[in-house]
N, C-alpha and C positions, 0 to 999 in steps of 0.2 A: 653426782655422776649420772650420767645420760648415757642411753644406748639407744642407737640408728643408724640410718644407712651410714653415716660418715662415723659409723665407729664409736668409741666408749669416749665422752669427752668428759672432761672434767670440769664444775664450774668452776669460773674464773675467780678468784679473789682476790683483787687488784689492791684493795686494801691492805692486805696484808702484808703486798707487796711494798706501800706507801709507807708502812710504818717500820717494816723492816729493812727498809733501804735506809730509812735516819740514821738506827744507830750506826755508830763509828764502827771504822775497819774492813777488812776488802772483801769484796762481793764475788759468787762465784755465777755464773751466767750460762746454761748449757742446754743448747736445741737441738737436738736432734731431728729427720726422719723416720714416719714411722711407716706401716703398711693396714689399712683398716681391715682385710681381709682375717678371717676365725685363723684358728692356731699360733702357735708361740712364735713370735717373735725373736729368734737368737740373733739374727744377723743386726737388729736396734740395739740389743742388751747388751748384743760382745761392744758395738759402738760405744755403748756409753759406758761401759768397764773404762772403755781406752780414751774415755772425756772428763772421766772423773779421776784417771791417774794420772792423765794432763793438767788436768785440775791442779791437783796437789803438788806437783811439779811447780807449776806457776807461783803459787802461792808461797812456796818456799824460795823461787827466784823473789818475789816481791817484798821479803824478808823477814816470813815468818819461822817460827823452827818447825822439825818435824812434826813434833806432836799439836803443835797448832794447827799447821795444816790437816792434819787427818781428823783433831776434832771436827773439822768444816766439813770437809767430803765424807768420811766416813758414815755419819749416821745418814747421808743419803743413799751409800752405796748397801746398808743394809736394810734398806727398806724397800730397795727396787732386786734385792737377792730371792725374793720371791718370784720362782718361775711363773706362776698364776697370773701375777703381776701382767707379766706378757704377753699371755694369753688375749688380752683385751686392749686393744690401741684404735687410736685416731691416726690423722694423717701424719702428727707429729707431736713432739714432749720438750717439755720445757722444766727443766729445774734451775730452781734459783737455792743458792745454800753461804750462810754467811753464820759467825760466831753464837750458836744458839738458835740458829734459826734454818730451814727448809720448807719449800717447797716443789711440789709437784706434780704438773699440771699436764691430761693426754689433749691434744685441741687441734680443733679440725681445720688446721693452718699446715699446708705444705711449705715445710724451714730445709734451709740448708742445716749443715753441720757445723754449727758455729760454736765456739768456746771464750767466753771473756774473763777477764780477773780485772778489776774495777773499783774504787771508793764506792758507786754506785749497782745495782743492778742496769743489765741490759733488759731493758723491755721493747727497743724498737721493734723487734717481728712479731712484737703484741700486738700493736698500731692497729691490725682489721679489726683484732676483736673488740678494740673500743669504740673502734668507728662503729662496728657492727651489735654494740649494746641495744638494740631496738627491739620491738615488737609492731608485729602488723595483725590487723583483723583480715580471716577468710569467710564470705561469706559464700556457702556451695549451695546456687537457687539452682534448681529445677524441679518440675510440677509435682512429683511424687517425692519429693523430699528437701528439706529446707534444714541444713545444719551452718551452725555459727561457730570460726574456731579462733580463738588467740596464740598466736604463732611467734616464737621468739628464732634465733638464727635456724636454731638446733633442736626445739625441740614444741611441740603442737601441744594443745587442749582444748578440747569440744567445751563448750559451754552451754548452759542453760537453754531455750529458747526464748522463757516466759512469755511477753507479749508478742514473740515472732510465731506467724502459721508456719503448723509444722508441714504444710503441702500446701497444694492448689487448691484440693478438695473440702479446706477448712474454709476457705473463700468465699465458695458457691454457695455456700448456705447463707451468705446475708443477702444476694441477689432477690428481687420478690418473686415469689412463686408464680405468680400469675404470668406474667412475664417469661419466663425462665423454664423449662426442665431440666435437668442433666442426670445423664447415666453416665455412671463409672463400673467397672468390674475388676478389681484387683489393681486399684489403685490407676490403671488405665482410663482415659475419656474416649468414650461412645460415643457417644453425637449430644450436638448442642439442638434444641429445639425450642425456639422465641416467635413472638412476633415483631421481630425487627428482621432483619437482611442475618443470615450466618457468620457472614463478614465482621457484620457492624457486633454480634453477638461474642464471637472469637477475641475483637478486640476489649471488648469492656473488660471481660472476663481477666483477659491477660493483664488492661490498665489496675483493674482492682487488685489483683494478685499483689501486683509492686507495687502497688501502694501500701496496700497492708503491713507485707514483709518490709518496706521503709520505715514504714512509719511504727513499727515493732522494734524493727533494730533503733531508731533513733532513739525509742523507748528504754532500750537494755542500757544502750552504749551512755545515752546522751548528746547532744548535741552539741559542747564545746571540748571535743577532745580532739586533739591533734593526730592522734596514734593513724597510719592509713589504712583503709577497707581497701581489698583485693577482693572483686567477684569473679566467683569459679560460676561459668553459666553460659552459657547459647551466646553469641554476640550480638543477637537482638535485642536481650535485656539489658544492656549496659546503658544505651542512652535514654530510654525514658525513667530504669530504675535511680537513675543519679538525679532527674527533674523532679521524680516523684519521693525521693528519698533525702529526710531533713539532716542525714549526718553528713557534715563538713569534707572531712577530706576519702571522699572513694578515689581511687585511683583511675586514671584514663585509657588502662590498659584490662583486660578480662581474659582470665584463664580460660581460652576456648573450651568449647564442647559439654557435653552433659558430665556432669560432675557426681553422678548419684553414684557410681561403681568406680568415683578416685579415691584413693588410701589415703587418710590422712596425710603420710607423711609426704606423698607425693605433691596433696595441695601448698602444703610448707615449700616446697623446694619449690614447686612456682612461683608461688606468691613473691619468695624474695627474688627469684630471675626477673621478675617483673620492677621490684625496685632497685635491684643493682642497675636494670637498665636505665632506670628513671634516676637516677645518682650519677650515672658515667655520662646520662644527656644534660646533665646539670653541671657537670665540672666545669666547664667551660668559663659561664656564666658566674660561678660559686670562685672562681681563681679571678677573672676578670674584676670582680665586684670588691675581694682581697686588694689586689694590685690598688683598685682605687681609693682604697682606706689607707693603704700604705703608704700612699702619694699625701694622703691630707695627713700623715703625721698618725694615724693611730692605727701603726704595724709596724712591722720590720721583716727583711729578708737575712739579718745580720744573725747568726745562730748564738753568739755571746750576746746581743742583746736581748736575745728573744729567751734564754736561760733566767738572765737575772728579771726580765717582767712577769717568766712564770712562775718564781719564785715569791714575786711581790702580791702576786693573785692577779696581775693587769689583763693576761692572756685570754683573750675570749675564743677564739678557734686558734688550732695550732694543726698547722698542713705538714705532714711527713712525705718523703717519697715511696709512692709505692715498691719501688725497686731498690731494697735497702742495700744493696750490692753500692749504691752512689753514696751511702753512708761510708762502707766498709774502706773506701776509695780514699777518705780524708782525712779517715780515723777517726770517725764523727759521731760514734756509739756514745760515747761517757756526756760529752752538751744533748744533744737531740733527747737519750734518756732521762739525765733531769728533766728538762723541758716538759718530755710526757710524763713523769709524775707527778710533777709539780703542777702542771696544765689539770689534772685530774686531781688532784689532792684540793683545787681550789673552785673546783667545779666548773671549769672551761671544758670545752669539744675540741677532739684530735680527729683529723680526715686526715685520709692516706689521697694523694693523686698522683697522676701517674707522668706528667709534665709541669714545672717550675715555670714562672712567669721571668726568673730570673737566676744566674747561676748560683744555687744557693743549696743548702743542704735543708732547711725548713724556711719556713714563710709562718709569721702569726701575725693574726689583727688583736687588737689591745681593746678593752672594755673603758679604757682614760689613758 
């Protein structure tokens, strides 16, 4: 469990939902909205009274007896009979509850009110969270302070610096003295004084800086890792810090401004507005380049085909729509949900996008 601006979220364990959707027998599927704002939640909790005794309704239409069905629903309904419980929410909850098994999940996805009864769990309004399993690096340079964070959707950690300078002022001191004076007072710079130009003085200074801190972070991180660096920093240091800096993938955008008095969490919520941007200028390209695997025979737009190849482990990305209302429309919950469990249980990638190449309920390209 997490707590931040988007609320108390729970982590996901998608797993468990993989192993508990095999056994036999009907699935109960229930999302609510939630509100992240402090104090108790009743108008969520009356909701989900009346989604869990729909629940049990369903489930006796589907042809269980009484007391089956309330084994199902009941021990979720008393595990959420905890006012405290609602006290603490995200944007939205998801419970999934099937013969022996429950889960419970608060997550910072705005869902409709949906309810299913199913051989399956529904997990399509999971779709962002899988897509959005990542992490990115924050690096926040400016002169008087140098912090390194690993940032997953929801939740930041400062890390170490070890070979990164923890300022400007670590810098100056390899400069030769002869060359070179510098006064600082509280962490501030006073005047540079060389025998070169101030100009040409200001810039060494600045070139060495990023160099350092580059070549510190390539140090920490390493140099073959794919994960992306977002720099919080002036927009001056972006492009010499990226020539100067031996780690792979920085990003080509930078969190304006001086970053010495941003809140962690706020660098978090940049960092990723910066690669949602960089994801949604990429759709385009990313569905195009689908369509043309599809065409050479290794995808399908067909959603019974594309079930039984996630199945077989063949699915290597599986595209959902972002707008699962287009699901709801063909009754296309129970295929698209195997799909993404199976897609996931076999270690394939599910994107959510927001326009189809073709009128289809999913799209996947095949690994063979």
């Amino acid at each position: 469990m997490t707590d931040n601006p988007q609320g108390t979220i729970d982590q996901l364990d998608f797993n468990a939902l993989i192993n508990g959707d095999q056994a036999a027998g009907s699935k109960v599927s229930i999302y609510i909205p939630t509100k992240v704002s402090g104090g108790q939640d009743k108008v969520a909790a009356g909701l989900m009274r009346d989604q869990l005794s729909g629940a049990k309704t369903d489930l006796e239409s589907a042809g269980l007896s009484a007391s089956e069905a309330a084994a199902i629903v009941e021990p979720v309904q008393k595990a959420l009979d905890d006012p405290d419980f609602w006290l603490h929410m995200s944007r939205g909850l998801a419970v999934f509850a099937a013969d022996g098994f429950y889960r419970v999940f608060r997550i910072p996805l705005e869902v409709p009110a949906l309810r299913t009864v199913d051989d399956h769990f529904n997990v399509v309004p999971l779709a962002p969270m899988l897509e959005q399993d990542g992490r990115v690096y924050v690096l926040a340079l400016a002169k008087n302070s140098v912090r390194l964070f690993d940032a997953s959707r929801n939740h930041i950690e400062q890390l170490p610096l070890g070979a990164i300078p923890e300022n400007f002022d670590a810098t100056v001191t390899e400069l030769p003295e002869h060359n070179l004076q510098y006064r600082s007072a509280g962490g501030e710079r006073t005047g540079f004084y060389g025998t070169g130009g101030g100009g040409d003085t200001e810039d060494h200074l600045r070139e060495n800086f990023l160099r350092r801190v580059g070549e510190g972070v390539a140090a920490e991180l390493g140099t073959a890792r794919s994960q992306p660096l977002v720099l919080a920093s002036v927009q001056e240091y972006l492009s010499p810090f990226k020539s100067l800096c031996p780690y792979p993938n920085i990003q080509d955008v930078v969190i304006p401004g001086n970053p010495e008095q941003t809140k962690p969490e706020q660098l978090r919520s940049k960092a990723w507005e910066v690669l949602n941007d960089k994801m949604q200028a990429d759709e385009a390209a990313v569905v195009e380049h689908a369509r043309s695997l599809i065409a050479a025979g290794k995808g399908s737009y067909d959603l019974g085909e594309i079930v039984q190849a996630a199945a077989e482990g063949r699915v290597d990305t599986l595209f959902t729509p972002r707008d699962i209302q287009r699901l709801a429309a063909t009754n296309a919950y129970g295929p698209a949900s195997r799909a993404i469990l199976a897609t996931v249980a076999n270690k394939g990638t599910v994107r959510t996008v927001a326009e189809f190449p073709e009128s289809s309920e999913a799209v996947a390209t095949f690994r063979y």
